[in-house]
N, C-alpha and C positions, 0 to 999 in steps of 0.2 A: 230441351231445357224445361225443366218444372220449378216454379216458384211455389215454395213448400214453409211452415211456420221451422223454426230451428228446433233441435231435440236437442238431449244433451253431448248423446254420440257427434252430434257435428259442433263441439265446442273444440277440439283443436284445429282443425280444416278453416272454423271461422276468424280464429289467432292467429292463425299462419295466414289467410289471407290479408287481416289486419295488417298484421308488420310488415309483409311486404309490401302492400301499397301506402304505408304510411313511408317507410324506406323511400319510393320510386317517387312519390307525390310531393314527399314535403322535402326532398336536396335539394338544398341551394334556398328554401325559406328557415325550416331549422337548425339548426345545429348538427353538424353531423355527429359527436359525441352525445346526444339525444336518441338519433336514429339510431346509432351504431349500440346502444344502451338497449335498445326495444328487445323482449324477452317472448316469444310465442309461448313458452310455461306459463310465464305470468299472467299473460293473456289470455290464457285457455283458463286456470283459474277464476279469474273474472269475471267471461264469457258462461263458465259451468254456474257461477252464479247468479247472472243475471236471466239465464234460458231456467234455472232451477226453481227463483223467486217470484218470474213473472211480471216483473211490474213495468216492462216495456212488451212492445211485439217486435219477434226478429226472423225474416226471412230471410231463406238462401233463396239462392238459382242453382241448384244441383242439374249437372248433366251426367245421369247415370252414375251415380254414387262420389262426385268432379264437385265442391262446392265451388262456385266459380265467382262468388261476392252474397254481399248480405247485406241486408238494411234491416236498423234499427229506428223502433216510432213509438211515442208515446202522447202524453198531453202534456203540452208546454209545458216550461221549467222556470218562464221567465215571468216576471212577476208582473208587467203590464197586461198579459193576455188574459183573454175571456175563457170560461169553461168549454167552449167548441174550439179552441184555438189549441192542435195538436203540432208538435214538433219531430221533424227529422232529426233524432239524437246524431244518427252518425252512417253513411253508407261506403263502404268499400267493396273493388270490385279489383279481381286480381290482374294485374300489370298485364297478361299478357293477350288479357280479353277486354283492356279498355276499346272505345269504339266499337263494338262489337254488340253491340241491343243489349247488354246485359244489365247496366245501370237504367237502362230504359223499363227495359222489362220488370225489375226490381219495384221502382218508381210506380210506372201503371196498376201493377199489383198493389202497391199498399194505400196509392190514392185512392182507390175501391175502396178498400177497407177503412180507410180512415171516413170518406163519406157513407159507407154503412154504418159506422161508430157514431154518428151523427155529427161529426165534426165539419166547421163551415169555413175553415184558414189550416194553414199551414206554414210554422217557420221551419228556418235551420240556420246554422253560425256555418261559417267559413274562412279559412284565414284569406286576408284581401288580396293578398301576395298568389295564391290560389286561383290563378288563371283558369287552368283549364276546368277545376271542380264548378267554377260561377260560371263559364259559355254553360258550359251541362245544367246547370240549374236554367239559367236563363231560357233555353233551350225548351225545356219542360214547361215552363210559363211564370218560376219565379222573378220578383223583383226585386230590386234590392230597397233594404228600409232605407233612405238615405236620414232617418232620425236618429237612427239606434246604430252604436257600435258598441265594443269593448276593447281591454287590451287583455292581453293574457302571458305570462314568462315563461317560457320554455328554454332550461339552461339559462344561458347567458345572453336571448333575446327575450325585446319587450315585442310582440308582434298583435295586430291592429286582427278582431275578425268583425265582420258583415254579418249583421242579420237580412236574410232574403224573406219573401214571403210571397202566398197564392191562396189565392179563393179555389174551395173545392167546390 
């Protein structure tokens, strides 16, 4: 497996891994008329813009042409953070490789890079309902902020997310 930056050729591979692990991750937190709504077109559109304009970094785990999850990173979006204070927008890894080093491997790769960026913290949101995504965070050495939350509506739930965070 190689941890590689995304090109635009892997912007459907990254869609389709997107909605399936938001499908397998978030039943029984979201709505399943939410989930059952999720579009890999739409997603692939998205993804072709956000790999085209640059203004985040996004790696896959490609195993021999197999995108098998991808993380996205940038510098914080939240409005308390400091200028080295970089954010996990969003990582997915496809259902049927969780447990398997991949979210791991994702992770070690772009903590690198974020502390070659010069970057000295690291957040991400989470929904709190989101078991197993927080062990895996915790895991890797985030905490959770217990000062900061939000809430966010998805359908017809109001659902609570967790800012975590870690020193690089």
């Amino acid at each position: 497996m190689q941890i590689r930056p995304a090109i635009l050729k892997d912007a459907k591979r990254i869609a389709s891994v997107h909605v399936d692990s938001e499908r397998a991750a978030y039943r029984g937190i979201l709505p399943d008329s939410v989930l059952d709504s999720l579009s890999i077109e739409a997603q692939e559109a998205r993804w072709r813009e956000r790999i085209a304009n640059g203004t985040s970094n996004t790696w896959v785990a490609d195993d021999n042409g197999e995108i098998l999850g991808w993380i996205n990173f940038g510098r914080s979006r939240d409005t308390d953070s400091s200028p080295t204070t970089a954010e996990v927008l969003a990582m997915y890894v496809t259902p049927q490789e969780w447990r398997r080093g991949v979210g791991n491997a994702l992770w070690e790769h772009s903590k690198t890079s974020l502390q070659e960026s010069g970057y000295s913290e690291v957040t991400l949101w989470v929904f709190e309902l989101n078991d197993p995504a927080r062990q895996f965070y915790e895991k890797v050495g985030f905490t959770l902020d217990r000062t900061i939350q939000k809430t966010v509506e998805r359908g017809s739930k109001v659902l609570t997310v967790v800012r975590y965070r870690r020193t690089l």
